[in-house]
SEVO-277397 format. One record per residue (C-alpha): x, y, z; residue in one letter. Coordinates in Angstrom, 2 decimals. Each point is the difference from the previous one (the first is absolute). Layout:
N
((X,Y,Z),a);
...
END
This chain:
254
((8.54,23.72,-8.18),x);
((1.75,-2.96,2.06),x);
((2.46,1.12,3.02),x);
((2.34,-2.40,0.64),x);
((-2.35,-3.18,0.36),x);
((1.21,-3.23,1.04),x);
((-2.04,-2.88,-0.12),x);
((0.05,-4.45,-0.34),x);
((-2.81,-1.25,-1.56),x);
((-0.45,-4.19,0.29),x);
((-1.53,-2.50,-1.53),x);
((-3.46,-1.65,0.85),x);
((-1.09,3.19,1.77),x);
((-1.83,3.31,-0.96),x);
((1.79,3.23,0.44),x);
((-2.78,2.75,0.79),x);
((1.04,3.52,-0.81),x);
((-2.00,1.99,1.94),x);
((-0.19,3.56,-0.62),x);
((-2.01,3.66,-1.36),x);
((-0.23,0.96,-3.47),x);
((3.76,1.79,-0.14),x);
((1.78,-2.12,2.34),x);
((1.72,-1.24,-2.77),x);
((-1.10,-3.94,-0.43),x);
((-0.45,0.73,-3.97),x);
((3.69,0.90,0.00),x);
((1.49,-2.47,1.59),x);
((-2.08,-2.64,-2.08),x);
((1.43,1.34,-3.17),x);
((3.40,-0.03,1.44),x);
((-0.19,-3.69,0.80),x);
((-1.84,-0.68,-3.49),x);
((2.68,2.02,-1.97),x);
((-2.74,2.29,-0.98),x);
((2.73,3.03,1.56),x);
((3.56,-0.75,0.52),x);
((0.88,1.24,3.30),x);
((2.11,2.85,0.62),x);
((2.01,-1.50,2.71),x);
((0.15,-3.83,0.98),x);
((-1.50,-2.95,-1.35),x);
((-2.62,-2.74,-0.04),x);
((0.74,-3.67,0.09),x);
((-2.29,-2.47,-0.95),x);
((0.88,-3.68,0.33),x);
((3.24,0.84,0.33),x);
((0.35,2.39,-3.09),x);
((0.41,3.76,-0.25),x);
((-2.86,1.92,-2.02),x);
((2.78,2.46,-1.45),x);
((1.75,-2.80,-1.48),x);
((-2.30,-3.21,-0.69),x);
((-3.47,1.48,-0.44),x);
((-0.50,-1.84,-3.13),x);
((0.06,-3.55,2.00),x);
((-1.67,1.36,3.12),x);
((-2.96,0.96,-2.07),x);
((-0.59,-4.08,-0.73),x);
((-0.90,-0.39,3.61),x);
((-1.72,3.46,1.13),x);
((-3.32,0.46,-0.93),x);
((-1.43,4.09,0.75),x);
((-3.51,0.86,0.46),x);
((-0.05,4.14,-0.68),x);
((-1.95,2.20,2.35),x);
((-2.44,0.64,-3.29),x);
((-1.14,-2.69,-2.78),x);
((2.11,-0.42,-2.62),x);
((-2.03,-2.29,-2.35),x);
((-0.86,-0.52,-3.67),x);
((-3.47,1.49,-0.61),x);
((-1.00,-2.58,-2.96),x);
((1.95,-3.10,1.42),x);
((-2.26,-2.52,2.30),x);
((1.09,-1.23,3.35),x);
((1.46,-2.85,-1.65),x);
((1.84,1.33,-2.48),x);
((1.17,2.17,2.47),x);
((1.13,-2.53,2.88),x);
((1.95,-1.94,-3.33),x);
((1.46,2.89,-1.54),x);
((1.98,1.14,3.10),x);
((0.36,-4.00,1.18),x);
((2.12,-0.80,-3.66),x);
((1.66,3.61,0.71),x);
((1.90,-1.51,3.10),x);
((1.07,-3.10,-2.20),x);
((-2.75,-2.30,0.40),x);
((-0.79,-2.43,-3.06),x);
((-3.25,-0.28,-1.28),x);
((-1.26,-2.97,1.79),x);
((1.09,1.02,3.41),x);
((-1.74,3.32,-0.46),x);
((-2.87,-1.67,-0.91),x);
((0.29,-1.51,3.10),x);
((0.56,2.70,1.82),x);
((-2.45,1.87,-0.93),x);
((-2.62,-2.60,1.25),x);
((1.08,0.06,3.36),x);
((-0.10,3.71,-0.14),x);
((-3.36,0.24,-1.13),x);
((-1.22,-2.41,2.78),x);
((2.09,1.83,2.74),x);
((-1.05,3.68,-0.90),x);
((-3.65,-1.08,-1.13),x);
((0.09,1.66,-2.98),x);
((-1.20,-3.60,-1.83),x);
((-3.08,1.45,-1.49),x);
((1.84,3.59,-1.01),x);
((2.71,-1.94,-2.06),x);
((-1.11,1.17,-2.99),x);
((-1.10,3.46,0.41),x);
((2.21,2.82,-0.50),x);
((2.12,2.17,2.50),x);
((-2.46,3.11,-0.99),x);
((-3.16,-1.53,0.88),x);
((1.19,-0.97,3.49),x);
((-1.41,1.15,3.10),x);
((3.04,1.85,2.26),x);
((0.27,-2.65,2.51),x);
((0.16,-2.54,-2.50),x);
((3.10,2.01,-2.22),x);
((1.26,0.10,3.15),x);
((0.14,-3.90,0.76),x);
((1.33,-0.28,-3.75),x);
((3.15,2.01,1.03),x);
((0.65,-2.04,3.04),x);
((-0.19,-2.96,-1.87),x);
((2.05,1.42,-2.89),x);
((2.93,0.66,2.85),x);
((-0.01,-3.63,0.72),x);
((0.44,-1.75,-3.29),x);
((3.56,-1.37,-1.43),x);
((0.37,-1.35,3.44),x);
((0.79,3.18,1.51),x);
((1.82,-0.14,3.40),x);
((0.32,3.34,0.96),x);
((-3.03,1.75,-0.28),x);
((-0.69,3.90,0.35),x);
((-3.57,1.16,0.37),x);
((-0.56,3.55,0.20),x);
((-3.37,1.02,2.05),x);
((-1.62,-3.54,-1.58),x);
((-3.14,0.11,1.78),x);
((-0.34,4.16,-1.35),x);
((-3.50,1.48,-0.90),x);
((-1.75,-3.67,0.00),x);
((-2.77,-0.94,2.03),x);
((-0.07,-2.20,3.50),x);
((-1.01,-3.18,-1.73),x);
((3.16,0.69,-2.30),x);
((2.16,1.21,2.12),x);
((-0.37,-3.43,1.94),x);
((0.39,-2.57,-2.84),x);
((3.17,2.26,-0.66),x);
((1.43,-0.95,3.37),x);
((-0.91,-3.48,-0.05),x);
((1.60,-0.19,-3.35),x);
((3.25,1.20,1.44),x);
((0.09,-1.94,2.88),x);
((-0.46,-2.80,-2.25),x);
((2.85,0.37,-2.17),x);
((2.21,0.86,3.00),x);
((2.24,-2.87,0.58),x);
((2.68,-0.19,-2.19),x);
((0.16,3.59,-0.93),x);
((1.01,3.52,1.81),x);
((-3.15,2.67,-0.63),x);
((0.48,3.03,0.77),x);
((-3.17,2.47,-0.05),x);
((-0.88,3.53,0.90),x);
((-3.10,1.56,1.69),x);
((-1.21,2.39,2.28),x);
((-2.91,-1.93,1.27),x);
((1.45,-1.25,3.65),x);
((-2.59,-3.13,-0.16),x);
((1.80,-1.07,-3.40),x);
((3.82,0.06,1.61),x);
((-1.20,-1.47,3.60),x);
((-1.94,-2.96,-1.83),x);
((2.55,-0.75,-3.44),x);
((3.28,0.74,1.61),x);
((2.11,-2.06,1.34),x);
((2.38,3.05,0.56),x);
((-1.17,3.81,-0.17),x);
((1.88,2.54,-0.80),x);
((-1.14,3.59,1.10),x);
((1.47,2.76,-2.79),x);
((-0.04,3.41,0.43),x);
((1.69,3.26,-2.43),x);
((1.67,-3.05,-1.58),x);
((1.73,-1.49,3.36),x);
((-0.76,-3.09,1.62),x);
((-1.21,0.77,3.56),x);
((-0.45,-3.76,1.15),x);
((-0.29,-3.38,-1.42),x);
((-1.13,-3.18,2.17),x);
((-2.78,-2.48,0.21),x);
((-3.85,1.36,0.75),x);
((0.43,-1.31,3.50),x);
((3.22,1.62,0.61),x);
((-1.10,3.19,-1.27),x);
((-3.30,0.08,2.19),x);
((2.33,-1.05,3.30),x);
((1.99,2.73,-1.22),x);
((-1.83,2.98,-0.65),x);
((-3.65,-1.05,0.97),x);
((-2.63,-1.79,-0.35),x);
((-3.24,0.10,-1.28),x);
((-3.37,-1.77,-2.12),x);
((-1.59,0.94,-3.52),x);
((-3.59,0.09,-0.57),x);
((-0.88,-0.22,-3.26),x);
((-3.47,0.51,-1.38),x);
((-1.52,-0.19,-3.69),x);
((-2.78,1.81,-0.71),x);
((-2.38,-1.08,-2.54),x);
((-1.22,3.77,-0.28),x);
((1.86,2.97,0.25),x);
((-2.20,3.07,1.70),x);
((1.19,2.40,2.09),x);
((-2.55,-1.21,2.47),x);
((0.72,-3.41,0.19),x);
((3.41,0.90,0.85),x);
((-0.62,2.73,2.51),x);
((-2.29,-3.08,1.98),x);
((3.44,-1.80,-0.70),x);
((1.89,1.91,2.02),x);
((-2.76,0.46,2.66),x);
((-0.13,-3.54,0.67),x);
((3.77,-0.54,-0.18),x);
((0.94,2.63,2.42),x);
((-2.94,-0.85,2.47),x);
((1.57,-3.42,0.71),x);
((3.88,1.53,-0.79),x);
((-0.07,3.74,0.51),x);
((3.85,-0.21,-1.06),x);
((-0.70,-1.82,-3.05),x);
((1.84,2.41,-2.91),x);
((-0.61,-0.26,-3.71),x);
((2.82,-0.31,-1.78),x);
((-1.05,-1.41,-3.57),x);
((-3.33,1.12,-2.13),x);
((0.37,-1.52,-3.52),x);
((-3.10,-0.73,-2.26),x);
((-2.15,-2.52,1.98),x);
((2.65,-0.56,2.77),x);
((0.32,1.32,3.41),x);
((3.79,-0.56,1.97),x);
((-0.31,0.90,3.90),x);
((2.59,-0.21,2.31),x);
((-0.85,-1.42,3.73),x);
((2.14,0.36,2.78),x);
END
């Protein structure tokens, strides 16, 4: 649930939700999507209120959902122009469009194989780029970089802070490297209230300060990563772990 959240967004700048699986980012994303109509209060996007002109907000809002939606027979291509001719886009200009978005998302050579044969990262990168066509301005991505490797995860974020200027992205995540590096504003949710909302810098002076280490393993054994942590905490002894997904390792260092 949200509590009484109150929030500007702007454009040419990422919005960073930062929070824990619960804290209630998925909500408010479907409130500002018109995916749930709030209970209480309202949404306005470019100057228009989601409970009364959703139909020409959803023109300029392109969503990313926390999991894939996507065709499992259609290609990438067909794909990128189906959703592209969906916000209004002729023919031509999504042929267009699609180009570019094959170039930016390097999914070139995958153009014409379908959504089922993908490899995660790359379904993932097909969704982000699916949230951007039409000429979307506001654009809602919901945990983008989820389940996808390091090398994916990174083209993800370049991607996005590509198609920045011009446009108001908001995202969600609960990896503190992601909001510090994307946003230009984070905003820390928690039980579906909005703690604190500022720039990385300001939040640091605020409440702390601090470095990431992040390493990529090209094996994972138990091991390797207990030798890790040896060597870490020899140099750092108040290194703390903080993230352990797949091949990556997150520390914290004071």
């Amino acid at each position: 649930a949200v509590d009484g959240m109150n929030i500007t967004f702007y454009e040419g700048q990422i919005t960073a939700f930062l929070g824990h699986n619960g804290a209630g980012k998925t909500t408010t994303m479907s409130i500002l999507t018109g995916l749930f109509p709030p209970t209480s209060g309202t949404v306005l996007v470019g100057g228009l209120d989601i409970q009364t002109h959703m139909d020409s907000i959803r023109h300029r809002l392109g969503m990313c959902p926390q999991h894939n939606i996507l065709f499992n027979h259609l290609t990438v291509a067909e794909h990128i122009l189906f959703y592209s001719q969906l916000k209004g886009r002729s023919r031509d200009e999504a042929e267009q469009e699609l180009e570019t978005m094959l170039e930016d998302t390097g999914l070139t050579y995958k153009r014409n194989e379908e959504a089922q044969n993908l490899s995660g990262g790359m379904q993932r990168k097909l969704s982000v780029a699916i949230a951007f066509v039409g000429q979307a301005k506001v654009v809602v991505l919901d945990e983008p970089t989820s389940g996808v490797d390091p090398y994916s995860r990174r083209s993800i974020w370049d991607l996005l802070l590509k198609y920045r200027p011009g446009r108001t992205i908001i995202l969600s995540t609960h990896h503190m490297d992601e909001a510090d590096i994307l946003g230009d504003r984070v905003a820390i949710i928690s039980q579906g209230k909005l703690f604190c909302s500022g720039s990385p810098v300001f939040l640091k002076n605020s409440f702390g300060s601090g470095f990431y280490l992040t390493l990529v393993r090209k094996v994972r054994t138990t091991k390797m990563g207990r030798a890790t942590v040896k060597v870490i905490h020899h140099h750092i002894p108040e290194a703390k772990l903080i993230e352990s997904i797949g091949q990556e390792l997150i520390y914290l260092l004071p």
